[in-house]
N, C-alpha and C positions, 0 to 999 in steps of 0.2 A: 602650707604654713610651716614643715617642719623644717626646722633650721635656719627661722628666721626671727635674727636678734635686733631688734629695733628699744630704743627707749622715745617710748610715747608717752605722753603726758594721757590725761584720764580723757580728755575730749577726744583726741586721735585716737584713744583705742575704743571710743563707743562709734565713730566713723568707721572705722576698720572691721569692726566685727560687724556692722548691720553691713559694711557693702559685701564682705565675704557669705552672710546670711542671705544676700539678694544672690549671688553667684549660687551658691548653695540649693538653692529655694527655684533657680531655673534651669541647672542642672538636673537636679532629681525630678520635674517635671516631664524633663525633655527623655530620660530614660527611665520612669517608672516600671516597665515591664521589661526593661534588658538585666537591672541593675540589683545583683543580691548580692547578702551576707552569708556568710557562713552556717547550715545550716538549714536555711531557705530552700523550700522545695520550689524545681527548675519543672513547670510543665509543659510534658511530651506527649507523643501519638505514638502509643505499644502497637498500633494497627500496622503505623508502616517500617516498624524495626526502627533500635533506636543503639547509636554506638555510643557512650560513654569514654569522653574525654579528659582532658586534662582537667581538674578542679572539680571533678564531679563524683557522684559515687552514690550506690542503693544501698537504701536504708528503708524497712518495711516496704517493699515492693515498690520506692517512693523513689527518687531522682534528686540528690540534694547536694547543694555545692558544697565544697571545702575549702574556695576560698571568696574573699570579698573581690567584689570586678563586675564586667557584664559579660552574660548569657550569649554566646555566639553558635551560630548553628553554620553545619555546610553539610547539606543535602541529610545525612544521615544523622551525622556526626555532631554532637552537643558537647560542648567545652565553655569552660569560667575564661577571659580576659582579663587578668589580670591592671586593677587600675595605675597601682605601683612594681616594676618589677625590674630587674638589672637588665642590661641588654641580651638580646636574643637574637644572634646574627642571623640572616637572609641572604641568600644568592641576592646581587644587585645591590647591596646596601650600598652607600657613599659613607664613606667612614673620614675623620682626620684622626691620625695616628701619632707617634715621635718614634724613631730610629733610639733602640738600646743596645743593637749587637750590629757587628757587619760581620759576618758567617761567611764559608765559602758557598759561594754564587746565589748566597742569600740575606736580605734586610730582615732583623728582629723588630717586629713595632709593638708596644705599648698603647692599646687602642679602647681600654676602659672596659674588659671583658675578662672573666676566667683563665682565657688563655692566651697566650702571645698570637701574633698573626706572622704572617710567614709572606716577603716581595721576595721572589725569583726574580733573578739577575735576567731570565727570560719573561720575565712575563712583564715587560718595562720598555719601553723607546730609550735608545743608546740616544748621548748628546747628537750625534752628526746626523740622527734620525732617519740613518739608511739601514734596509732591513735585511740582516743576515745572520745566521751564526756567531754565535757569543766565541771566542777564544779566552786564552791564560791570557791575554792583555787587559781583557776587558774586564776580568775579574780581581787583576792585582789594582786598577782604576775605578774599583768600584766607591770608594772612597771621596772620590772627584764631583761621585755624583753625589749620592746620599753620605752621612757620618751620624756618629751618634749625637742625641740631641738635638737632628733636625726633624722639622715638622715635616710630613707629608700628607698630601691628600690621594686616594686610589678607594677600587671598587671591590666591594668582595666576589670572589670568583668561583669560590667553592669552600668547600670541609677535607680539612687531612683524613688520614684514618685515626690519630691519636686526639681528633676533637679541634686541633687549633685553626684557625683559617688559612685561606690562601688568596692573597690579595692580588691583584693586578690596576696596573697602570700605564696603559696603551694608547693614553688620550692624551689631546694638547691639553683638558682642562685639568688633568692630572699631575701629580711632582710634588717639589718643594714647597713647598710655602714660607714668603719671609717678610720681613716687614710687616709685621703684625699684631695680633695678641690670640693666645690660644685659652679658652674658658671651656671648663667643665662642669656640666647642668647634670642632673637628673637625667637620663636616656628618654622613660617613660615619658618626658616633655618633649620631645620631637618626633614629630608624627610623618611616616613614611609620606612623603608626596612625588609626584612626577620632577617635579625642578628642588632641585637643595643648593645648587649654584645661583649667588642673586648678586647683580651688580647694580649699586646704589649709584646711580650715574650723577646724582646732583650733590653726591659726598665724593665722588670720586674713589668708592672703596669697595672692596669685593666680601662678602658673606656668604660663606659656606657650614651649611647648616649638620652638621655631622650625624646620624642615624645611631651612631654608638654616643652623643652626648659630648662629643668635644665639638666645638664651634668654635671657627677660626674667622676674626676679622681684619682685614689687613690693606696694604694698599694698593688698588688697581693694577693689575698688570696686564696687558694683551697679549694674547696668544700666537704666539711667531713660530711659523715654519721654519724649523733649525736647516731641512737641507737647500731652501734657495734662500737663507740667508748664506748658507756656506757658499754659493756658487757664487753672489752678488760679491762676496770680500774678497773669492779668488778671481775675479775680474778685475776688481779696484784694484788688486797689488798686482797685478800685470800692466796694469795701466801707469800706475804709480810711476813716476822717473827715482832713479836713485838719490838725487839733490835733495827731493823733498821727502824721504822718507825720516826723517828726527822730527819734521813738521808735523807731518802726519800721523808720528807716535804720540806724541806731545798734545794734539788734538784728541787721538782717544781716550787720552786718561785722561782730559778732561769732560767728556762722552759717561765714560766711565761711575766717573765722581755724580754727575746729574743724574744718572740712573738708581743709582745707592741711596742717594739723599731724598728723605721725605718732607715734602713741606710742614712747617709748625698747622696748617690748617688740616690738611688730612692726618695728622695725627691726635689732633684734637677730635674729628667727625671719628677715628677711631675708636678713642677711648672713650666718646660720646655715646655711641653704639655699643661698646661692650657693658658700659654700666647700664646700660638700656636691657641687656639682654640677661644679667646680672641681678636688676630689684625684678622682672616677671619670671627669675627663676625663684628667687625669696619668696616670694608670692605663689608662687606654685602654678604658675598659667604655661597653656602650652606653648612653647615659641615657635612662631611664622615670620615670616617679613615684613606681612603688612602689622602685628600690633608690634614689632620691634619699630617702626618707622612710626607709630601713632605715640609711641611712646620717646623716639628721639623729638618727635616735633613738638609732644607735651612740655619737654625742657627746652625747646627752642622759644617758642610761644612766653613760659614765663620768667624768660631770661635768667634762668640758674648756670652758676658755674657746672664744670663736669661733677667735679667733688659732692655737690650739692645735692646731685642727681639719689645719690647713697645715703639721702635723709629721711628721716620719718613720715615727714610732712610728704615727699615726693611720692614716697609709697605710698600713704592712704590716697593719694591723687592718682598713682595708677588702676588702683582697687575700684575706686569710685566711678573713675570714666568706664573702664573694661566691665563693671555691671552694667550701665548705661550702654553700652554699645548695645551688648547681648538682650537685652531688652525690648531697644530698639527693633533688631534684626527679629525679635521673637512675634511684635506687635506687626512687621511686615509680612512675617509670613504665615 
């Protein structure tokens, strides 16, 4: 709930507070023995040695956190989880970032962390996606690919020594990203999973769930093998007669033009989905796929403009079903 500005009239906000009080109320259920405050003695087994971790600390012979989160244990090792905390990059995270510097033979990105992250000019597929040696061309053209201002998406790959990251992007699902919209959540709201890449096939739009708390939603694209597209173009212009080559320029740009242009419907499912992702950050839930899509359908369902979605009324409605769900799931299992 923090930083979340609604004007609710008296009825929305006694709806509001009992469904937060039902989320509340099955939460601390569900974590009763993981979940302390500050203070709180953490109980341990002195029999089989016991390491003391982050959040933790002896006080009268006793084991007591220092800060509010849950209790995590690994084999020895006892440490607090913090429930709220800035991001904490991981080898493997999927991160979306923006370009602020183009450096020699390296990208500065802005990735919602302490410190900048760092794309080597090598650690990236060049456009013609043949694999060699970087030269002085490919660094005065770095430009061509990345600039300042552009989004990208890439993997974290490691830790400098001075603390910053070092990103890599060797994948087709990895680049630019355009056509879209870029939002920043909470970090502590996306939760590490195997898949952060999600294609909403019946919006026709692509979600990528950022592990650093940027989330990029934007419009479909498929992933094309840049070097047999380049063999299939230098066959057509071998083929090509020279009569018809102003034809066939003429025809790409307007190739061109349809590839650029997004339809008014997929950019509506865009902005449809970003405010979806938008009132369950205001809310403070954690963002997935599936309640981001429970929550576009919520506004499909009762016919609200997109704008509309950013109203009072629509938030206690997400508050209300999202107890309901968990509920639900709690009485199944």
């Amino acid at each position: 709930m923090r930083g979340l500005q609604l004007s609710l009239n008296q009825t929305q906000k006694l709806r509001l507070e009992r469904a937060l009080e039902k989320l509340q109320s099955l939460s601390s259920k569900a974590n009763t023995n993981a979940s302390v405050t500050v203070a709180d003695t953490i109980p341990v087994n002195y029999d089989d040695g016991v390491l003391k971790g982050h959040g933790t600390s002896e006080l009268d012979g006793e084991v007591v956190a220092t800060l509010c989160g849950v209790v995590e244990r690994v084999n020895k090792l006892v440490y607090v989880r913090t429930l709220r905390a800035r991001y904490k990059p991981e080898i493997g995270d999927i991160i979306v970032g923006r370009v602020i510097e183009v450096a020699p033979k390296r990208w500065r990105l802005e990735i919602n962390f302490s410190q900048d992250a760092v794309l080597m000019l090598s650690s990236m597929n060049l456009p013609d996606g043949i694999q060699r040696r970087r030269t002085a061309v490919d660094e005065l053209n770095m430009r061509s690919i990345f600039e300042e201002n552009d989004v990208v998406c890439a993997e974290v790959r490691g830790f400098q020594h001075d603390g910053s990251l070092h990103l890599q992007a060797r994948s087709q699902k990895y680049g630019k990203l355009e056509r879209g919209q870029l939002l920043t959540i909470p970090p502590y709201l996306v939760k590490r999973r195997k898949q952060h890449f999600h294609h909403l096939d019946q919006y026709g739009i692509d979600l990528i769930l950022g592990c650093n708390g940027f989330i990029w939603v934007g419009e479909h694209i498929e992933a094309k093998d840049d070097m047999v597209e380049d063999q299939v173009n230098k066959s057509e212009q071998q083929s090509v007669k020279s009569s018809t080559v102003k034809s066939s320029r003429s025809s790409l740009s307007l190739e061109e033009q349809e590839q650029t242009y997004t339809p008014p419907e997929t950019r509506q499912n865009i902005c449809r989905t970003a405010n979806a992702v938008r009132v369950l950050s205001n809310l403070g839930f954690n963002i997935t796929v599936e309640v981001i899509m429970e929550t576009v359908n919520l506004s499909n369902s009762l016919n609200l403009d997109i704008h509309e979605m950013l109203g009072a009324e629509f938030c206690v409605l997400v508050a209300e079903r999202e107890a309901e769900r968990r509920s639900l799931i709690k009485k199944k299992g």
